[in-house]
C-alpha positions as CSV (number, residue, x, y, z in Angstrom):
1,X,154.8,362.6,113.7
2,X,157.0,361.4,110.9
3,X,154.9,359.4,108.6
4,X,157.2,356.1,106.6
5,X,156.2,353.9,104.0
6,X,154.9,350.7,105.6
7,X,156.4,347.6,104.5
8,X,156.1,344.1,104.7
9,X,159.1,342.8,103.0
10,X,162.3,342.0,104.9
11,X,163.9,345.0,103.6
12,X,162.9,347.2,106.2
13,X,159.8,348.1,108.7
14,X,157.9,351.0,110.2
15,X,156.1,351.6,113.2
16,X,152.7,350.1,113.2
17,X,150.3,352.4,110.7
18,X,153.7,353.7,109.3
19,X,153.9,356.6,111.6
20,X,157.2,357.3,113.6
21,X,156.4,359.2,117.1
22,X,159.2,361.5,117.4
23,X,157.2,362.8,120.7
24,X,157.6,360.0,122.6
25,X,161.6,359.0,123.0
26,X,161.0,355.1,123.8
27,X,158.5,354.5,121.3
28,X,161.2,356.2,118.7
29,X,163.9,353.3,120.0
30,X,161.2,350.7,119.8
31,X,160.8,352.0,115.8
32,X,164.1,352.0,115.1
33,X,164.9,348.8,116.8
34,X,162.5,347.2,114.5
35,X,163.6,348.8,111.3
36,X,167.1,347.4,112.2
37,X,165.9,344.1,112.0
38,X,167.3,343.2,108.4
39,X,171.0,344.8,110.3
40,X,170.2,342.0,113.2
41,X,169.6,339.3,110.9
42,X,172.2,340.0,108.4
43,X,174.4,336.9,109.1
44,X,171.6,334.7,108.9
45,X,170.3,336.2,105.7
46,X,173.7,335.8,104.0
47,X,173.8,331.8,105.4
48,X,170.4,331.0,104.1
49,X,170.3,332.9,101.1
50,X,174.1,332.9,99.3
51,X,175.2,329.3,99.0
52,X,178.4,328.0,99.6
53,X,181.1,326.7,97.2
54,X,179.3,322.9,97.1
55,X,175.7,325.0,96.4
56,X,176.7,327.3,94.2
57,X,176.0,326.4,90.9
58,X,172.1,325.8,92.1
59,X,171.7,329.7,93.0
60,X,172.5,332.7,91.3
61,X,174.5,334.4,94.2
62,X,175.2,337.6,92.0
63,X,171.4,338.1,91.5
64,X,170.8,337.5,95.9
65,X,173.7,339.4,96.7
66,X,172.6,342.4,94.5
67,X,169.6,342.2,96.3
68,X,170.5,341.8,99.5
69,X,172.8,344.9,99.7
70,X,169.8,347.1,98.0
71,X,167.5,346.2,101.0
72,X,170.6,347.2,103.5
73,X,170.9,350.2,101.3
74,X,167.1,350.9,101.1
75,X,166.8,350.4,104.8
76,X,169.4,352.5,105.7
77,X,168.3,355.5,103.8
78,X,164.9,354.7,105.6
79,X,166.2,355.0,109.2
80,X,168.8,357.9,108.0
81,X,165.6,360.1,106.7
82,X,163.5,359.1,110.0
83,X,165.9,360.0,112.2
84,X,166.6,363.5,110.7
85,X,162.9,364.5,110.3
86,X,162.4,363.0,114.2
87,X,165.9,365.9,115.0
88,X,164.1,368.4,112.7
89,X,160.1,368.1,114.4
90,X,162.2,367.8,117.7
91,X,164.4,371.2,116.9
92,X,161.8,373.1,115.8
93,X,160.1,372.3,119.3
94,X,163.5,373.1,121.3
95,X,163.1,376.7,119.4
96,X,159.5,377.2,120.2
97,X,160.4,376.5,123.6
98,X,163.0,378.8,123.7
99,X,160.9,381.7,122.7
100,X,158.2,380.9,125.2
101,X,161.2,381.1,128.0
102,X,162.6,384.3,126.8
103,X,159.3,385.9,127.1
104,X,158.6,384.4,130.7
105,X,161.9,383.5,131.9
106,X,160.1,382.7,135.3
107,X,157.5,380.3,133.8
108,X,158.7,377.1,135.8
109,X,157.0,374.2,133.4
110,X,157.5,376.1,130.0
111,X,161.6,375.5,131.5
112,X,160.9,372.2,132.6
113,X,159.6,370.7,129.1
114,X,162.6,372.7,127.3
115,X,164.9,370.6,128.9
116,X,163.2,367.1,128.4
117,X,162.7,368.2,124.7
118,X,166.5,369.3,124.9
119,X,167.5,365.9,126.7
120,X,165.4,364.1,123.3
121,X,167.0,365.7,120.9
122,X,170.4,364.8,122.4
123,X,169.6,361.2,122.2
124,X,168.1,361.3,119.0
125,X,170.9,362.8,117.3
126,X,173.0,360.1,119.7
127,X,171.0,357.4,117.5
128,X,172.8,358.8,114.2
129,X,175.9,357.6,115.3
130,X,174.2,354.2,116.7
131,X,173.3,354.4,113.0
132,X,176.6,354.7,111.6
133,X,177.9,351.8,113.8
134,X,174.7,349.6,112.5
135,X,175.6,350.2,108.9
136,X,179.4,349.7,109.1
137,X,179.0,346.3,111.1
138,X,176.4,345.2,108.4
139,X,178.2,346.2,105.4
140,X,181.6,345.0,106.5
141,X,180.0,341.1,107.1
142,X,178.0,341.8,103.5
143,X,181.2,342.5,102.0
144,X,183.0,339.5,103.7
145,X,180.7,337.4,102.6
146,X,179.6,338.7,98.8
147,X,182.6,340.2,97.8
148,X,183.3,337.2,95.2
149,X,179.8,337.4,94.1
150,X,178.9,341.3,94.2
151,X,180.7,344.5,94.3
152,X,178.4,347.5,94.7
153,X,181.3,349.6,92.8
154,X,181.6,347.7,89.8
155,X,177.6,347.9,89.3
156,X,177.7,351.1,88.9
């Protein structure tokens, strides 16, 4: 188990109790699904939160961009590091395994769990590049829609 800083904010989530199950497949989807709920909502964030021309003297949209593209940042780090310590646990199992079958090549459940843990570790690193495509998506609309308020590159 892959333990994650629990948090309340918008800016991301964990699994409940802050603990990532890398053991169980589904329950790793259900995690991540939920920490990609600031990547859902992103649209909706950037309509409610950075004001249009006739709104924009009332809100500093500099200030809520900035912020906005720090959560996305913060949450994608988040889901980046929980995924590769989920393929790490997961690999190290796959190699246990591995040694268990080239000692009893015969043992027909020792086999048997290799591949299902094989089979995981496929999908989780699959779930990298569902990560990839997330991120993209959500910083391209960011960018669309804060560029005249925010760049990222100038700030640095």
């Amino acid at each position: 188990m892959v333990r994650l800083p629990v948090r309340t904010s918008q800016s991301s989530m964990a699994a409940p109790g802050g603990t990532l199950n890398c053991e169980d497949f589904s329950m790793f989807q259900e995690v991540l699904k939920a920490m990609r709920n600031i990547d859902d909502r992103i649209v909706h964030a950037l309509n409610t939160t950075v004001p249009t021309a006739s709104f924009s003297g009332k809100v500093d949209a500099s200030q809520t961009c900035r912020e906005l593209y720090e959560s996305l940042l913060e949450a994608h780090l988040s889901r980046d590091k929980a995924i590769k310590a989920c393929i790490t646990e997961t690999s190290a199992v796959v190699a246990q395994l591995r040694e268990e079958r080239a000692k009893d090549g015969d043992n027909l459940s020792i086999i048997k769990q290799l591949r299902k843990e094989q089979t995981k570790l496929k999908l989780m690193q699959s779930e990298l590049n569902v990560e990839e495509v997330v991120n993209d998506r959500s910083l391209k609309v960011f960018s669309e829609r804060c560029r005249i308020h925010y760049n990222p590159r100038q700030s640095k």
